[in-house]
Structures are given as structure tokens and as C-alpha cells.
N, C-alpha and C positions, 0 to 999 in steps of 0.2 A: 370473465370479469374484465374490467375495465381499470387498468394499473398504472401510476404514475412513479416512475422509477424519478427522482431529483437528486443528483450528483457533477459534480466539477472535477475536474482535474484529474480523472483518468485516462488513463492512453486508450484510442479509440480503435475498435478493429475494425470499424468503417475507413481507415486509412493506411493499414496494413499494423498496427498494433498487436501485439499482446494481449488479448481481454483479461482484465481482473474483474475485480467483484460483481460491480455493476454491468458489466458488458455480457459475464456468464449470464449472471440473472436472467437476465433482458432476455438473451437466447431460449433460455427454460420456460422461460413461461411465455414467451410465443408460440414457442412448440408445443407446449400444452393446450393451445388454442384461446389463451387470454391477450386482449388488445394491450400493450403496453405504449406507453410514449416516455421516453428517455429525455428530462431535463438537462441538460448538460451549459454551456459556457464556447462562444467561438473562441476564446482566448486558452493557448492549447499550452497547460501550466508546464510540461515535459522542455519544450522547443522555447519557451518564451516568445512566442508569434501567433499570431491570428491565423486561425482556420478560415473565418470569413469577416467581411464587413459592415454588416450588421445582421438583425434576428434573422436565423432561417431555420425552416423547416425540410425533413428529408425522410421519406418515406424507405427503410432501410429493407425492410423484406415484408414477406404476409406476417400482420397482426403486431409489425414492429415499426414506430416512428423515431425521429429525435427532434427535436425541436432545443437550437441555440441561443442564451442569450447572452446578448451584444453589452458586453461595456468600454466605453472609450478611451478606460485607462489603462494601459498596457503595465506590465510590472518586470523588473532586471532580475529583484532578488526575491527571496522567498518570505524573509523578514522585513518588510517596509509600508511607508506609509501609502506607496501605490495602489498596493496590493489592497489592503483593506477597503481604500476606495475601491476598488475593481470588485469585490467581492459585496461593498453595498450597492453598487448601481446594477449588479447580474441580476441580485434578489429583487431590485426596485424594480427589473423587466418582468419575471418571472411574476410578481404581484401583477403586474399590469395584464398581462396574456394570459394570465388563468383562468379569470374573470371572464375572457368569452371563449374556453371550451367547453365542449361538455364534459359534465361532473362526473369524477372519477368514481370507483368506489372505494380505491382507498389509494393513502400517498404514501409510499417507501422515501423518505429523505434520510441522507447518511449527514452526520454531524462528524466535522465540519464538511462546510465553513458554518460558524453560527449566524452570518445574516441570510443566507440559503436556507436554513432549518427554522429558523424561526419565524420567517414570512410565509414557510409552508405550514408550518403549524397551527398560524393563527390563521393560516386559508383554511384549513380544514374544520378550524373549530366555528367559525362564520359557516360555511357551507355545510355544515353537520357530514363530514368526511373523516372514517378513519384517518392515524396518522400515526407509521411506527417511524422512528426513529433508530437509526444504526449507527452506533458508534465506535470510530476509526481512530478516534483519536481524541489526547484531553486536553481539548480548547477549553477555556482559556488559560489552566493553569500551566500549559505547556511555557508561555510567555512568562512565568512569573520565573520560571526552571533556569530563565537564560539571564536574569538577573543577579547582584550577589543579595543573599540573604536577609543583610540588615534594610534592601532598599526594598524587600518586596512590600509589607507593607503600601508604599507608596506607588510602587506597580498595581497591586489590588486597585488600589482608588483610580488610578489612571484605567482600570479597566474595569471602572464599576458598572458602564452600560452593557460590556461583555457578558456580566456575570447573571444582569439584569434578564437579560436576553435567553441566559440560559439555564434560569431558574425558570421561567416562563415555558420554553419548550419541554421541560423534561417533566414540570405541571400539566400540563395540558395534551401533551400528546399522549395515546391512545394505549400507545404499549413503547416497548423500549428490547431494541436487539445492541449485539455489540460484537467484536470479535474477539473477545476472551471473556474470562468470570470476573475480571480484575477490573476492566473496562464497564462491564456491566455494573457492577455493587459501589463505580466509583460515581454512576450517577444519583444515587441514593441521598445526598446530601445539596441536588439541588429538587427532585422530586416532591422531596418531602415523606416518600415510601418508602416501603420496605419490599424490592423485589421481588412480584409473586409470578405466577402461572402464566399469564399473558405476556410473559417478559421470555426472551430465550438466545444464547450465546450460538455462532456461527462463526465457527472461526475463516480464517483466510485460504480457503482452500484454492489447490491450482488447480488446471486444466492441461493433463499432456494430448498429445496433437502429433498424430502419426506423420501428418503432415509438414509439420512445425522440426521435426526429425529428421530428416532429408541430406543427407552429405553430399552438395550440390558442390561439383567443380569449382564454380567462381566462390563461393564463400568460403571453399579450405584456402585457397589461392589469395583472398582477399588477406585472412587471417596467416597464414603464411609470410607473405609480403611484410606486414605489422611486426612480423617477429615470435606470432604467436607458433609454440612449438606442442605439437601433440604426442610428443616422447617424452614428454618431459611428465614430472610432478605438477600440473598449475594449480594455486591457489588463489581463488577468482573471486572475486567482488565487482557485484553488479548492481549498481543504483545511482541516487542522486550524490553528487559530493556537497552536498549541503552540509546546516552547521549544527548536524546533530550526530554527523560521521566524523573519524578520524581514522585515516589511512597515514597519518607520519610515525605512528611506531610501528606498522607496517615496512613500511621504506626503513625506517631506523633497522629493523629485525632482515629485510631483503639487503643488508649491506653488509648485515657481521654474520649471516650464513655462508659456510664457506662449504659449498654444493652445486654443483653444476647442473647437477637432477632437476632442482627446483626452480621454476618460475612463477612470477609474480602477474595475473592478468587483469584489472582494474576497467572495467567494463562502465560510461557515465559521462557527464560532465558535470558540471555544477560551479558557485562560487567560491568553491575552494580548488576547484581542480589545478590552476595555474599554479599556486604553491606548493602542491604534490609536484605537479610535473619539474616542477623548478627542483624541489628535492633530489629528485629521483634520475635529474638530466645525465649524471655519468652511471649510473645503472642500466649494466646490459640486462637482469635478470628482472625487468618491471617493464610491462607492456603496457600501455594506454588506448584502449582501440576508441577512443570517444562512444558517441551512442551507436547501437545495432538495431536492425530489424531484427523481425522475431525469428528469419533462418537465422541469423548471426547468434542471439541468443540458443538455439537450439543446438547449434554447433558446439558452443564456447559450455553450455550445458554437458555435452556429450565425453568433450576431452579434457575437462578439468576433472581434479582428484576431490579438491576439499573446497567447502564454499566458506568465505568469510563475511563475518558479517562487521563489520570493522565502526562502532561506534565510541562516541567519545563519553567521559567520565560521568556520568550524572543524566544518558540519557533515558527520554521518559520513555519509550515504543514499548509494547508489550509484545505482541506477536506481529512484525509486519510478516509481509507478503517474502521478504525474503527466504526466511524458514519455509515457506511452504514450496518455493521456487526452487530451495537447493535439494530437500528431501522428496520433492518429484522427480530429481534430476538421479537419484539415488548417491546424493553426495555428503560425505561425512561435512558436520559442520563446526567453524572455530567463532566464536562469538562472543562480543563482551559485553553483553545485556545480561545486569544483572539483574534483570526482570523474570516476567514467564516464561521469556524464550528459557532463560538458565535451566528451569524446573523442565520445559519440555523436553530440551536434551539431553537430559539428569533421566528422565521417566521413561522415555523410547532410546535411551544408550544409541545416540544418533549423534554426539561430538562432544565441545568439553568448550567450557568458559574462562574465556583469560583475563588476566588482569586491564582494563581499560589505561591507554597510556604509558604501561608496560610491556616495554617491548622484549624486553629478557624473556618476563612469564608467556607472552607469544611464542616468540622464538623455541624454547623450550617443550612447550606442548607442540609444534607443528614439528620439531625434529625429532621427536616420539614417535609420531604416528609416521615417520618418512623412513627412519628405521625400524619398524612394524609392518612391513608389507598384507600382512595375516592380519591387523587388525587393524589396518584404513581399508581392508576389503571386507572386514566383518559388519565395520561401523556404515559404509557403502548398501549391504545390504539390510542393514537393520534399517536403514533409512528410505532405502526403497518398499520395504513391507509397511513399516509405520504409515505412509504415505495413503498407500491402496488402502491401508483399514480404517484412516482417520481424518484427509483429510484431502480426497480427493472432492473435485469437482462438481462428476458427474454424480454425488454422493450427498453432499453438502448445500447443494443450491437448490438440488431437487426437493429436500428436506424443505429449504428457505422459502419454496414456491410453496409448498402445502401448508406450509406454516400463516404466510401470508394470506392464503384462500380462508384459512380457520378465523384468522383474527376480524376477515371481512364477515364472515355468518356470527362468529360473537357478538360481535357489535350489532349487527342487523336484529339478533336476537335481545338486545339490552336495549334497542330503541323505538 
């Protein structure tokens, strides 16, 4: 088959990345012997900087392309009006160069961004091309989250083309994937359906990487140097410091622990980082390693105890990628999603949910389990089994490739 992978903004392991979702994919079903091409963005969302300077194409391995496209507006923050431009001129390339390859047989686009999914969508319904949809996240009402209350209202209308846009894809497209059940049944109220058979949840599984494991000299030495201590307890958080994270009752909780055991590893950059670090500047027990390669990650995986997932009051994520990251890593997890993560470490007994912006109730639950040696090693291992039986990789993508090949013979058969 002939497969059109469209996604932005993941870290690339054509440049020594980490593969997530799209990058596994892409893997699995070359290796099943389907042609794929990888839509992607030179503008590389992780780094805030350009991969290249305008469209290019790059033949990554047998049966695997990527094809970048160019837009000339760079972006700082992850909330701004740059960014929005930058996200409609990728789609306005992507319309233009679709048009003279040859026609897929079907397009995998992950929502968001909505002007990506939506100018795939309506390619495929001109071109009579399947088209699933996978959804990572809920655009647009995520914007309305960051609002107060009384003003959303007038956020809606300020995003009434948003909404426009995404009533139209989730009509029109073919079928509809997502990474949880919560994410999936919440597009029901732009579809207009009711979720049936052709629809199916995949969640965010990782990939461990024998390779990726490696206790290389310069990378204990690098983290050494930084301060980071592998005798120690570390409790590690690794992502963007964006504005849907809160690490300051973190720092509030890493100042009124009086434990030498314990360290604090904060693995990321972002537009909040300089007001962490500014917090946290007489703290010897709070390390900052900025961003890592994936040895450095695989390290900092290795000798942390407990993964945190440190977000702020009201936020919307359901399952990111970090639950799947720290329970590959066989790491108990502390987390203040009171979402499906909460349910999932409630259901595999794999860590415990704290109060968002309460740092006592942190503090409190992470000096339980510090005093508990017997069961930060029980919760350690529950989280390494959970992993292999639910939501590895090599387990979940391959599922997502056959799924994909079904949805193309349905169609083929309904038209």
C-alpha cells in the first residue's frame, strides 16, 4: 500500500531523536513492505529553529520518505499568533504538493494542528482518498482552558473558524483513531456520530531500544558534572516547560524536604524554564540538565526512581506520552492529571495522583514512597509489567498498521 503519514512537531529520529508515534508508525509499515511518505514541517517545534530552508524531500530508508514543508514564519512561544500563521502556510504547502504526487491509498493525519487535518481531509474527499484522523489532542477547546470562564464565550467566537474547520474534518473523514477513549467519544459532538466500528483508540505506546540503554562513559560523566547523582532517590521530569506544566510546587516541596537521599532532576526547556530556574537558584537538590539526546534520556531513565508528571490545575492532557515513557522505564509514577492518566495509575497500581499546585499533598505522597523502599520497588515493577502487556510499541503500532490496511479494503469495498 501506498501510505501518507501527515504530522508536525515530533522529534525526528532522522536527526538522532527519540521516535514517538509517528516515527514508530512510519518504521512498521515500511518494514511490512508498504510505501509510506512522512509529511512533516522544516520548522523543528522541540528547538524552535529550522531544520531547512525551504520544501525538501529525503529518501530515509527502503519504502520510507519524508517530504518537509516550508513556512516562513518562525515561532518563540507555543501560544502565539506566529505560530498559527506558521501552521496555516505548512497546510497552504502541503495543499499545493499533494496535487502532483501520486495518489495515496490512504492519509493517516494526526489532529492537531487543525489547518494540517483539515486541508488533508478535504484532499482526500476531492481525490476520493481514505482519510483517518488521529487524535492527540483537543484543539480547539484546549484555547478556550487557558481562558477565565466568563470570557469564553467570546474566545468560542474568536475561534469560530477553528471550530468551523473541525466540524468539517471529523464529518468528512473516513474514520477517526485517538489516543485514549476520552479523546475518541470527545469528537462525537463535532462528527455528528456516534462512534462505531471503523473508529479505534491506540494509545501512546513507547519503544525501548537496547540500544538507547547503553551506560556510555561520557554521558554518566556529562550527568555527573550537572550534578546529577545516581545514589541518590531522583525524581525526574522530562518534557516541555510550557504553560500547561507546573514544576513550582515542585521546587516549593524540593525546599521544605529535609532529605539528603532525595533529588530533584527536571529534564526540558521551555517558556517557563527561567522562572523555575530563578526559583530553585539556592537549591542544591534541583538539577536542570536542559534538553538530552535519547543516550541522555535513556541514562536519566535508568537511574531515576519516580517519574513526575508535574502539571498545572485545570490541565486538559489525557494520556501524554509521558506515562508511557516513565512506565517503559519501569518507573513508579507521581502525577497531577486529574484526567485518565489518574484512572490509569489507579487501574495498573503504577503511582498515585497529587494535588495540582499543592505542594504539601506532593511533598507528602513522594515522602511515603521514600520511606517505603518495598513499595517504590513493588510500584517499579508493577509498572514495568503494565508496560510489556499494554502498551508497548512493538505491540500497538503493529496493531495500528493492520488496522490502517483494513480501513483501506473497507473503503475499497464500499466504493
Amino acid at each position: 500500500m501506498n501510505i501518507w503519514l501527515v504530522m508536525t512537531g515530533e522529534p525526528l529520529a532522522l536527526y538522532g531523536e527519540r521516535p514517538h508515534r509517528i516515527g514508530i508508525l512510519s518504521e512498521v509499515l515500511s518494514t511490512l513492505g508498504h510505501s509510506v511518505t512522512w509529511w512533516t514541517t522544516t520548522f523543528d517545534h522541540q528547538s524552535k529553529s529550522y531544520l531547512f530552508d525551504n520544501n525538501k524531500h529525503i529518501d530515509v530508508q527502503a519504502n520510507l520518505s519524508m517530504k518537509f514543508l516550508h513556512s516562513n514564519k518562525p515561532y518563540k512561544k507555543n501560544v502565539s499568533l506566529s505560530r498559527i500563521i506558521n501552521h496555516g502556510e505548512v497546510a497552504q504547502q502541503f495543499t499545493a504538493l499533494a496535487k502532483n504526487e501520486s495518489k495515496p491509498d490512504l492519509i493517516l493525519c494526526c489532529y492537531p494542528t487543525i489547518e494540517l487535518a483539515y486541508e488533508a481531509t478535504k484532499f482526500g474527499q476531492e481525490m476520493s482518498i481514505p482519510v483517518v484522523v488521529d487524535v492527540r489532542d483537543l484543539w480547539p477547546d484546549i484555547f478556550l482552558d487557558a481562558i477565565p470562564s466568563f470570557a469564553r464565550p467570546f474566545g468560542k467566537l474568536a475561534l469560530k473558524n477553528y471550530y468551523s474547520k473541525t466540524k468539517y474534518i471529523f464529518k468528512n473523514c473516513t474514520a477517526i483513531t485517538a489516543v485514549s477513549k476520552k479523546y475518541l467519544t470527545w469528537t462525537e459532538s463535532f462528527s455528528e456520530r456516534v462512534i462505531d466500528s471503523r473508529d479505534s483508540v491506540f494509545p501512546l505506546a513507547y519503544k525501548r531500544s537496547e540500544e538507547e540503554s547503553d551506560d556510555r562513559a561520557e554521558v554518566i560523566e556529562h550527568f555527573e558534572k550537572l550534578g546529577v547523582d545516581s545514589e541518590k532517590i531522583i525524581v525526574w521530569f522530562v518534557g516541555t516547560f510550557g504553560r500547561t506544566y507546573d514544576l513550582s510546587p515542585i521546587i516549593e516541596a524540593a525546599r521544605a524536604i529535609d532529605n539528603p537521599r532525595v533529588q530533584f532532576v527536571f529534564t526540558g526547556e521551555g517558556e517557563q524554564g527561567e522562572l523555575w530556574k530563578k526559583m530553585a537558584s539556592d537549591l542544591d537538590n534541583v538539577i536542570f540538565t536542559g534538553w538530552v539526546d535519547k543516550k541522555g534520556i535513556a541514562y536519566l531513565s535508568k537511574v531515576a526512581s519516580i517519574g513526575l508528571m508535574a502539571y498545572r490545575k485545570g490541565a486538559p492532557q489525557g494520556l501524554p506520552n509521558k506515562v508511557f515513557e516513565y512506565l517503559a522505564a519501569g518507573l513508579p509514577i507521581l502525577s497531577s492529571l486529574e484526567t485518565e492518566t489518574k484512572d490509569l495509575l489507579e487501574y495498573h497500581e503504577v503511582g498515585f495522583t497529587y494535588e495540582a499546585s499543592d505542594f504539601r499533598d506532593f511533598q507528602t505522597k513522594l515522602e511515603d514512597l521514600v520511606a517505603n523502599p518495598a513499595k517504590l520497588e513493588m510500584l517499579g515493577k508493577q509498572a514495568s509489567k503494565s508496560f510489556v502487556e499494554n502498551y508497548s510499541a512493538d505491540t500497538v503500532y503493529v496493531d495500528m498498521a493492520n488496522y490502517l490496511c483494513n480501513t483501506i479494503q473497507e473503503y475499497k469495498n464500499r466504493t
